[in-house]
N, C-alpha and C positions, 0 to 999 in steps of 0.2 A: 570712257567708263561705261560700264553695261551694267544696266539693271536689271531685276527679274523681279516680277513681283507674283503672289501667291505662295506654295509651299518651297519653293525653289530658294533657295539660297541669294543672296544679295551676292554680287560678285563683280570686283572691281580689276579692270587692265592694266593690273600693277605688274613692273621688272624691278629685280631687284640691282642692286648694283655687285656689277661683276669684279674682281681684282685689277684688272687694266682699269677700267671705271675710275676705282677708290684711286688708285695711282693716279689718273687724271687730275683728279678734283684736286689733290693734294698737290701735285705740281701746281695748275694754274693759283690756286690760291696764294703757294708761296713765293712764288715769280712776284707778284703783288710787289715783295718788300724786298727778295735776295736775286742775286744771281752771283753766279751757275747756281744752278736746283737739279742735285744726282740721288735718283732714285737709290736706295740701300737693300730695305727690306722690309716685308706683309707681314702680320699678322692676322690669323681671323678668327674669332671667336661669337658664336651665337650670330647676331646680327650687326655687330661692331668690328671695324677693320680699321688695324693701327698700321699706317704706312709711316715708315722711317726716310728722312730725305736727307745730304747731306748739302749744305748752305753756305756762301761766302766764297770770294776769289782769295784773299789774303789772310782772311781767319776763319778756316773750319768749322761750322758747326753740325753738330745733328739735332732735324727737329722733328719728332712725335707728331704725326695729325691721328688723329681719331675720328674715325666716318662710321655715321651710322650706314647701313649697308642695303637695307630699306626706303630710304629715304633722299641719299646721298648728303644728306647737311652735314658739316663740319661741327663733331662736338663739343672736339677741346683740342690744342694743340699744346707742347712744351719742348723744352729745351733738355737735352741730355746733358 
């Protein structure tokens, strides 16, 4: 992080999170509890990125992660 001090702007060494990124996060998190974990499909809107995964060897599911895109935190996850 860099600072500036005087008239200059405060200005931080922020990246945001890319689409491969969101995709990452979303995989490793749900490997946690399933496997196979098969990418589907992105969403992106403003600074929030809904990656689609699909979960389960024997029963299919698709799970919703919600990444803020800023930040990379996990906001909300569900079930289709």
């Amino acid at each position: 992080m860099r600072q500036v001090w005087g008239d200059e702007e405060l200005s931080q060494n922020r990246s945001d999170i890319n689409e491969s990124r969101a995709i990452a996060i979303a995989r490793k998190f749900l490997e946690q509890y399933h496997s196979p974990v098969i990418f589907r499909s992105l969403s992106a809107e403003g600074t929030m990125c809904c990656v689609s995964m699909e979960v389960g060897l024997l029963k299919e599911e698709i799970i919703d992660v919600l990444i803020d895109t800023t930040t990379g935190k996990i906001l909300k996850y569900s079930h289709q």
